[in-house]
GUNUDREN-630507 format. One record per residue (C-alpha): x, y, z; residue in three letters. Coordinates in steps of 0.25 Angstrom, whole numbers. Example, Ala and Ser with C-alpha at 12.3 -4.5 7.8 and 13.67 -1.06 7.14 Angstrom:
<sites>
49/-18/31/ALA
55/-4/29/SER
</sites>
This chain:
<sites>
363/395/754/UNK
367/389/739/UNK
359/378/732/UNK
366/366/732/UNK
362/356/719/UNK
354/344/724/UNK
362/332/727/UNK
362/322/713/UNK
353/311/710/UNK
357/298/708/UNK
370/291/715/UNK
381/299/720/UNK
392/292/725/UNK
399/301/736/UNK
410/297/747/UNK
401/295/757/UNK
390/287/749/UNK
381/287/738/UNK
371/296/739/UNK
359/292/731/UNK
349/300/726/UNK
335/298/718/UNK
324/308/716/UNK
310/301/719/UNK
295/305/724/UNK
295/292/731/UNK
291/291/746/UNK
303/284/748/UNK
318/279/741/UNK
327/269/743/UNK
340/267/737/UNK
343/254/735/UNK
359/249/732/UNK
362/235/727/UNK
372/226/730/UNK
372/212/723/UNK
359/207/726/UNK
354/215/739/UNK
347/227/737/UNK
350/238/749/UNK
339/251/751/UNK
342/264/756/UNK
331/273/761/UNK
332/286/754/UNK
331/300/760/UNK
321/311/753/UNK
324/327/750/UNK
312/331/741/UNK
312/323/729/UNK
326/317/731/UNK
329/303/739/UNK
344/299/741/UNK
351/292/751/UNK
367/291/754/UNK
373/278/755/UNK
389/276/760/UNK
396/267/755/UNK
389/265/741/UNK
400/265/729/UNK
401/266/715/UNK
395/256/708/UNK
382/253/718/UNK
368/249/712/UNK
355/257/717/UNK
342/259/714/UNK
330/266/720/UNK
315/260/725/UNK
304/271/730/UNK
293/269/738/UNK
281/277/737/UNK
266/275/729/UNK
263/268/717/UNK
253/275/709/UNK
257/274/694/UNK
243/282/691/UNK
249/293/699/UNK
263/292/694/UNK
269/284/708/UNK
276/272/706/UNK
285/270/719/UNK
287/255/720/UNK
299/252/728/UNK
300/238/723/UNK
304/245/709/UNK
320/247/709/UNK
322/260/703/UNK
335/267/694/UNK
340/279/700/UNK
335/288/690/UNK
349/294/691/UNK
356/283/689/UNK
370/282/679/UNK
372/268/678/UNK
363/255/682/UNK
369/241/682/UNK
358/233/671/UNK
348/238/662/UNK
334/241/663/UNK
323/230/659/UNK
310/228/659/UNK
300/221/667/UNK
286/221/670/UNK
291/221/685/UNK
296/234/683/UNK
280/240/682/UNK
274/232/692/UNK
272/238/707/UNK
280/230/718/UNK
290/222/708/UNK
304/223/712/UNK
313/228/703/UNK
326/227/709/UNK
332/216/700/UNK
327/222/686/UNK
331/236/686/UNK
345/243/686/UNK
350/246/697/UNK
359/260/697/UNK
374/260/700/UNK
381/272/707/UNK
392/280/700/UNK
400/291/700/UNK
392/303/695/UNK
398/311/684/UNK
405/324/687/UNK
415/328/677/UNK
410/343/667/UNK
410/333/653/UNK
418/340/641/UNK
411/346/629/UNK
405/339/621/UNK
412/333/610/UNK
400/334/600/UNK
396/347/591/UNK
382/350/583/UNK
384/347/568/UNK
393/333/569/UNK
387/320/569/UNK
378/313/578/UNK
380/298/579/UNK
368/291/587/UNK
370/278/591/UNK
365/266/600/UNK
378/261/607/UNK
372/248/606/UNK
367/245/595/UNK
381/253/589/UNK
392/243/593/UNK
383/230/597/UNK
387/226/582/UNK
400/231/580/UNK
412/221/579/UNK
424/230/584/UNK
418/231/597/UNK
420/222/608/UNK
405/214/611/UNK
404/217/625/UNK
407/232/620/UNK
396/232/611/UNK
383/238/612/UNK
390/248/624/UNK
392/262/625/UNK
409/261/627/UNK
408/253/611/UNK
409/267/606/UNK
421/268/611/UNK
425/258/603/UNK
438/262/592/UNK
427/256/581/UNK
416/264/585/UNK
423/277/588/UNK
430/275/573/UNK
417/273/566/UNK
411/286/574/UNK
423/293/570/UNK
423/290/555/UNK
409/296/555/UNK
413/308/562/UNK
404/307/573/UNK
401/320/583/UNK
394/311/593/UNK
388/298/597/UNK
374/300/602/UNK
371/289/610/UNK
356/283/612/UNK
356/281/626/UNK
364/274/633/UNK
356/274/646/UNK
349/264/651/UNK
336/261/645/UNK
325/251/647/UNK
317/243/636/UNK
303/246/632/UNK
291/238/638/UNK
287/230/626/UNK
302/226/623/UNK
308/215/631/UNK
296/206/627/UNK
299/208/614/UNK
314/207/616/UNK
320/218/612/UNK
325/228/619/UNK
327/244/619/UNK
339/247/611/UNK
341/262/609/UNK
339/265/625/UNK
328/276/623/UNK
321/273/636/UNK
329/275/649/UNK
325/270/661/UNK
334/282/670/UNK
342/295/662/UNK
357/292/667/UNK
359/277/667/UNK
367/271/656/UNK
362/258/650/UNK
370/245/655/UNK
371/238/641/UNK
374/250/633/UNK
384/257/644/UNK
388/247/654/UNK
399/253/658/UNK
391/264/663/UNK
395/280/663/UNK
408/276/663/UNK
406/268/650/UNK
400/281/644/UNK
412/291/650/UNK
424/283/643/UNK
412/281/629/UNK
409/295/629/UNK
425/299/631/UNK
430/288/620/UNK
421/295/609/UNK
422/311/614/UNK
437/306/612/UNK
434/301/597/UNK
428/314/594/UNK
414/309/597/UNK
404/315/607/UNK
392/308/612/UNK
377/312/616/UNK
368/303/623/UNK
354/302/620/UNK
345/302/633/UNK
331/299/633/UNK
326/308/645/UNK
310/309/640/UNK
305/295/647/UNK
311/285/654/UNK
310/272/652/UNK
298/268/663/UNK
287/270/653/UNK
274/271/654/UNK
266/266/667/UNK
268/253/663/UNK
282/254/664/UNK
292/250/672/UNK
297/258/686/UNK
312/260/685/UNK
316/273/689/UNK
310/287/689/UNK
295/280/690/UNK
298/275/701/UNK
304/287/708/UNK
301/299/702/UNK
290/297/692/UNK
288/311/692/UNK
297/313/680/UNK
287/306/670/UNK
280/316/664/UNK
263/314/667/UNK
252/321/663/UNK
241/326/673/UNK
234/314/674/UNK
246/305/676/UNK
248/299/662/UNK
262/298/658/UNK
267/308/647/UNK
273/300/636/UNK
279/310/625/UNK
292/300/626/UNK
283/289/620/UNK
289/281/630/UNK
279/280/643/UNK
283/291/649/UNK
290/305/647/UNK
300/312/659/UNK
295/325/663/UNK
307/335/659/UNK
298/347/665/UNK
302/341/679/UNK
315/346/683/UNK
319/334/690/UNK
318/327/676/UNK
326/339/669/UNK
337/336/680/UNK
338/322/678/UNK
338/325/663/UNK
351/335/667/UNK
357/327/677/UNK
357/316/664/UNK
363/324/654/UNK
374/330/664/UNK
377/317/667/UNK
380/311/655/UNK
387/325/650/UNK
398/321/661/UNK
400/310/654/UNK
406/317/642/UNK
393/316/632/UNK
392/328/622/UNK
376/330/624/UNK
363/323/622/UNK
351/318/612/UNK
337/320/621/UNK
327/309/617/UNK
314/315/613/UNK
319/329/617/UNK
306/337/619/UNK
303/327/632/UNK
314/336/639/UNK
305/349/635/UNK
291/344/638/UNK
283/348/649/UNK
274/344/645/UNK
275/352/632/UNK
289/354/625/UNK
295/366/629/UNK
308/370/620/UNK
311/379/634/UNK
309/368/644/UNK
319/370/655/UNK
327/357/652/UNK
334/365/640/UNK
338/376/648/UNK
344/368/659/UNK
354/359/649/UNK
358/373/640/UNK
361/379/656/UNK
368/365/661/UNK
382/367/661/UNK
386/352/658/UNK
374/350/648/UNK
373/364/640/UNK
385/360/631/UNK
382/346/628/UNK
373/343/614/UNK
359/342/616/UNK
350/334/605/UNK
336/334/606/UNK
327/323/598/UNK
316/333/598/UNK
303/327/599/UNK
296/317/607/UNK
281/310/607/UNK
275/320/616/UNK
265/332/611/UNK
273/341/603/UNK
285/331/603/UNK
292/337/591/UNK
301/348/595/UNK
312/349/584/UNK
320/361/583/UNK
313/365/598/UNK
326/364/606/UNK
335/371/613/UNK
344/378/602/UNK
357/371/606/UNK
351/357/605/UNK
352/347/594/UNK
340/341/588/UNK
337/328/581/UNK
329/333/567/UNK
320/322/563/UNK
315/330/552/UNK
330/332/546/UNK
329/314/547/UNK
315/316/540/UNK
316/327/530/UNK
330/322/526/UNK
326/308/522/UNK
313/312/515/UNK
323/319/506/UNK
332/307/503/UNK
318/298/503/UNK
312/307/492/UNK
301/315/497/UNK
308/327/506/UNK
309/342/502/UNK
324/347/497/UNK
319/359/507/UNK
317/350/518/UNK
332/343/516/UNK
337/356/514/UNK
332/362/527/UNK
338/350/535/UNK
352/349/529/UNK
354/364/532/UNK
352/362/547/UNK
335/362/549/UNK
335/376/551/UNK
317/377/551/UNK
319/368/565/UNK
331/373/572/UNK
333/388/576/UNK
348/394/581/UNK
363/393/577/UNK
366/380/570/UNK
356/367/567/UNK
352/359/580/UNK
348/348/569/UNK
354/332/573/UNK
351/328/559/UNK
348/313/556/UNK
342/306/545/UNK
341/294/555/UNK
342/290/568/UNK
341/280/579/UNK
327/280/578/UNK
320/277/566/UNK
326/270/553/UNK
342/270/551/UNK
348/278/540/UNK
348/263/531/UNK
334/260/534/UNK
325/272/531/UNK
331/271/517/UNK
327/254/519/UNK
315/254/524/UNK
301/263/523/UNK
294/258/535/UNK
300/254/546/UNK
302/238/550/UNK
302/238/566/UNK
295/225/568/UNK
307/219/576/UNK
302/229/586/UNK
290/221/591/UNK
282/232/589/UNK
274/228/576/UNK
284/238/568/UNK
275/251/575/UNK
286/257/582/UNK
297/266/575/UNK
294/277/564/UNK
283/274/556/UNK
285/287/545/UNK
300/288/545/UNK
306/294/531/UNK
313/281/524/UNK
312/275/512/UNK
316/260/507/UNK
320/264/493/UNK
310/253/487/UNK
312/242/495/UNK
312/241/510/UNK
322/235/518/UNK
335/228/512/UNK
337/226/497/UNK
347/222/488/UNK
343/230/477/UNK
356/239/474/UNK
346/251/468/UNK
339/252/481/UNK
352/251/491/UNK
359/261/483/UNK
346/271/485/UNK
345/266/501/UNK
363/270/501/UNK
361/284/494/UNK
349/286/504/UNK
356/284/514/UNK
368/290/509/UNK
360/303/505/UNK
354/305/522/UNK
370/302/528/UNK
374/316/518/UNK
361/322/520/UNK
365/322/536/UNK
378/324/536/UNK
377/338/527/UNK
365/343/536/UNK
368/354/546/UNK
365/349/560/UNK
370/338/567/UNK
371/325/559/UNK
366/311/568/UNK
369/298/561/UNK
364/288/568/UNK
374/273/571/UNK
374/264/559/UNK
367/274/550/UNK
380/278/545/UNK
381/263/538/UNK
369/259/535/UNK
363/253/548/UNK
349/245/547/UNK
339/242/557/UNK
333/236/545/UNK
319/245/546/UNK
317/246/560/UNK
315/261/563/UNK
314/260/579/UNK
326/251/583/UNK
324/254/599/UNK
321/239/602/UNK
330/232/593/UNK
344/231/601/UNK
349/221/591/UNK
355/218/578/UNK
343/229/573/UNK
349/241/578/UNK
364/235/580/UNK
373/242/569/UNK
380/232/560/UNK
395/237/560/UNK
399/226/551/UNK
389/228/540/UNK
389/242/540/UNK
390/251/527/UNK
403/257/529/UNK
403/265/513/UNK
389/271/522/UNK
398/273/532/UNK
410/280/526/UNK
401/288/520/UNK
394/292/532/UNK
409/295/536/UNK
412/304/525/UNK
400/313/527/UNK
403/316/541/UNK
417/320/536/UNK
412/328/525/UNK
402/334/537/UNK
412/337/545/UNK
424/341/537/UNK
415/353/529/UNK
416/365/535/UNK
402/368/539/UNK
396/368/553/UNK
383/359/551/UNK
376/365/561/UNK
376/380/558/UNK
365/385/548/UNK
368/386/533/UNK
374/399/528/UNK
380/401/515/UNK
372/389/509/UNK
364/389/497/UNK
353/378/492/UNK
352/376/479/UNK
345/364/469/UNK
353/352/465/UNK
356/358/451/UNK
362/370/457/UNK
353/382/458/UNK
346/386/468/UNK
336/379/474/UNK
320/383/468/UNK
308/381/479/UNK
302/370/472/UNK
316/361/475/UNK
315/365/490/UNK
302/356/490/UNK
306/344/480/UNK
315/336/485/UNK
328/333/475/UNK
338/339/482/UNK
347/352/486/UNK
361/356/487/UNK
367/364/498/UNK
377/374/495/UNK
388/378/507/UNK
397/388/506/UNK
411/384/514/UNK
421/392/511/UNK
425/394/498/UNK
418/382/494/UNK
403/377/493/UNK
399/364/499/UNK
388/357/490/UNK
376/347/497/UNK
368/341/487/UNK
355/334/492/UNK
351/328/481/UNK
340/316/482/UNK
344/311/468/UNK
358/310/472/UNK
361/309/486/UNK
371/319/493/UNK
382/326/489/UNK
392/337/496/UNK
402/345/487/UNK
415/352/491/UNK
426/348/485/UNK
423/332/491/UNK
412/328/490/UNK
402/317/498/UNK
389/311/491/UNK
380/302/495/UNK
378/294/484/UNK
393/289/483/UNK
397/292/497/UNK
409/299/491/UNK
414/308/503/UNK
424/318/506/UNK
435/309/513/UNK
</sites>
């Protein structure tokens, strides 16, 4: 007798009808199918933990949801209310976006006309092709939204949408900087905070996703297929693509929060402590439960999905929530299964490795093939260029970070800023943070980030003060690009972007976070251009560990202890060859490469 796999959550359509499927610890299921305005329910059949029913005559294209019936107990982690329509957790594409409503907390309101309904479509089948993307080449992270909302060459009802990267003027610009990938923030579909609507704002960056699989109607709304023809238009340019998923909370929150999905159904995924309470190491309301294999299968079933529509790999936000149960484990099970999954074992896997649990911050603690954000190398780097860092510590981080990651080559993303926190512009703008447009009496965002104004905060016309602020800036863009590891540049920094001090831009989808194509520093620009030329055109692989290097001091010799710990520079001396490849770091005098052309900071002068 063999072991056949267990038929597939979600819709499957199939000649002789749709069959339906939806796990849930509900005394009983319906399926209900919309047409127009009339609502039609199915009764559900149970085997264990799975309900699904078979419906003929169902096509591509239909609308569904789920209602359970069963106690409501919220103190004991029940809450069955069959007047709460509720998003097949499987779902791939749902026909309007998710708001919020006080209704959708309150026992016995119906929710049918406020929540998404799923749609059914055909499942993705096909082995995808290797990815495109390679460790070393550059990381380009972007909100597709707030990339093209602004930009002139493309079409307005393009704008803001996932094909607009398809456009001829943004493939050329991703192409003159000699991008490896797009990492995308997500593009499934999200709900906003609470406290947002009243204040009317709105999430912009999509961290807090109602159900793993669905795309997001405003920012995809031509669904998977939008993405297919997306994803095959760049991998054509040249340019792979990584999503960033958020599988450590869902966007029900606490147990004020709304029932959407998997608390209505399955709420067993949350992770709980013994007496009940909701674990929150997500700092979000509530954490999933990756010790559960039902979760870790969701979580697989997600990534395969999206890996058959031609992605190159993955960014895992707050990575240590995949590994916790309750405690990190850097051998959890979840690692094992992706390194031993024939689709998923070959696609790139990023980890931003801490979250707000109990030992949250797990740098360097991941498998040995995954990439890792290094908020140190963001830290250690900019203290340098601010004025009080160690030339050790800026050595140690150009050369690949090698006191946090162990193995073959460097797994260090390196960034000196990111979609979080300041843009590149600001943290040499502004030393505290201006987030008062976020309605949270400027609280929220970091409060200790490593920037520095240069005298004066915000905008200034004094020329002595934007020339420092330019060769700041100048002198993070050379410092990343000559790094071992995997450079990430982060949309706009490349030419100057502002948010105009505010350091936690999630809630400003708006001119705020909207990058302004037309009055955009194109001499930045070209410069940013020429490093990733210079990075790309020297023969080094900028993930492999130095060897035949020498360190010595800025006047040539070699370096003394005493000039590890002070902080006026250093310059790096690669063999390549019959030649020797010079990196100067000097805090005086920006950055310099030599070899024959040569690329410095303060001029932009680059090899063409």
């Amino acid at each position: 007798m063999t072991n056949r796999p267990a038929p597939p959550l979600g819709a499957t359509p199939a000649p002789k009808g749709t069959r339906f499927a939806v796990r849930s610890s509900a005394e009983r299921v319906e399926l209900c199918l919309f047409e127009g305005g009339s609502e039609r329910r199915v009764a559900m059949r149970r085997d264990g933990d799975v309900w699904s029913a078979t419906v003929p005559g169902i096509r591509l294209g239909q609308l569904y949801g789920y209602r359970a019936h069963g106690a409501y107990a919220p103190a004991r982690n029940l809450w069955f209310d069959p007047a709460k329509l509720l998003v097949d957790p499987y779902a791939i594409e749902i026909d309007r976006r998710f708001v919020q409503s006080p209704r959708l907390a309150r026992f016995g309101d119906d929710t049918a006309d406020i929540v998404p309904r799923a749609r059914v479509v055909a499942p993705l089948s096909a082995l995808p092709a290797r990815p495109l993307f390679r460790p070393g080449r550059l990381i380009y992270e972007c909100n597709v939204r707030a990339l093209t909302m602004r930009h002139p060459a493309i079409p307005a009802a393009q704008r803001g949408t996932l094909a607009a990267l398809a456009h001829p003027a943004i493939l050329d610009h991703l192409r003159k900087l000699g991008v490896g990938a797009v990492e995308l923030m997500p593009i499934t579909a999200a709900i906003d905070e609470r406290h947002l609507p009243p204040l009317g704002l709105r999430n912009a960056w999509g961290y807090n996703p109602v159900v793993p699989m669905a795309l997001c109607p405003d920012r995809v709304p031509g669904g998977v297929a939008e993405l297919i023809a997306t994803v095959a238009a760049l991998r054509k340019g040249g340019i792979g693509v990584i999503l960033d998923l958020v599988f450590n909370h869902m966007g029900e929150s606490d147990g004020q929060g709304g029932t959407l999905s998997f608390r209505g159904l399955a709420p067993d995924i949350y992770a709980r402590t013994a007496d009940g309470t909701l674990i929150n190491d997500a700092g979000t309301g509530n954490t999933l439960d990756a010790s559960r294999g039902v979760v870790r299968t969701m979580i697989l079933d997600t990534l395969r999905h999206f890996a058959r529509a031609g992605v190159d790999g993955f960014r895992f936000d707050l990575a240590p929530v995949l590994a916790r149960g309750p405690g990190f484990d850097p051998k959890a099970p979840i690692f094992a299964e992706i390194a031993a999954d024939p689709i998923l074992s070959g696609r790139v896997m990023i980890a931003e490795p801490w979250d707000v649990g109990p030992g949250g911050y797990q740098l360097g603690q991941f498998p040995e093939h995954w990439l890792e954000w290094n908020d140190r190398y963001r830290d250690q780097v900019r203290r340098f260029w601010r004025g009080d860092g160690r030339t050790g510590d800026l050595a140690t981080r150009v050369a690949g970070s090698a006191d946090i990651f162990t193995g073959s080559a460097s797994r260090s993303v390196n960034f000196v800023a990111a979609h979080d926190g300041f843009t590149l512009a600001d943290l040499t703008r502004y030393a505290e943070r201006h987030n008062h447009a976020n309605g949270e009496e400027n609280r929220d965002g970091h409060a200790d980030e490593v920037a520095w104004n240069h005298g004066v905060e915000g905008p200034t016309d004094d020329p002595a003060i934007r020339a420092a602020r330019t060769a700041s800036v100048r002198a993070l863009l050379a410092t990343l690009f000559l790094s071992r590891g995997t450079p990430m540049l982060t949309a706009g920094d490349e030419f100057g972007r502002s948010q105009q001090g505010n350091n936690n831009g999630y809630a400003q989808d708006n001119a705020t976070t909207w990058l302004d194509w037309e009055g955009r520093d194109r001499a930045l620009e070209d410069f940013v251009a020429a490093l990733s030329r210079f990075r790309q055109r020297t023969a080094i692989d900028w993930t492999a560990w130095l060897a035949d290097a020498e360190w010595r001091s800025l006047s040539g010799g070699a370096m003394q202890e005493g000039e590890w710990d002070a902080g006026d520079g250093v310059a790096l001396h690669l063999a390549l060859g019959d030649e020797t490849l010079i990196l100067r770091f000097d805090r005086r005098h920006g950055v310099s490469a030599i070899r024959g052309a040569a690329i410095d900071s303060r001029s932009g002068v680059g090899p063409g």
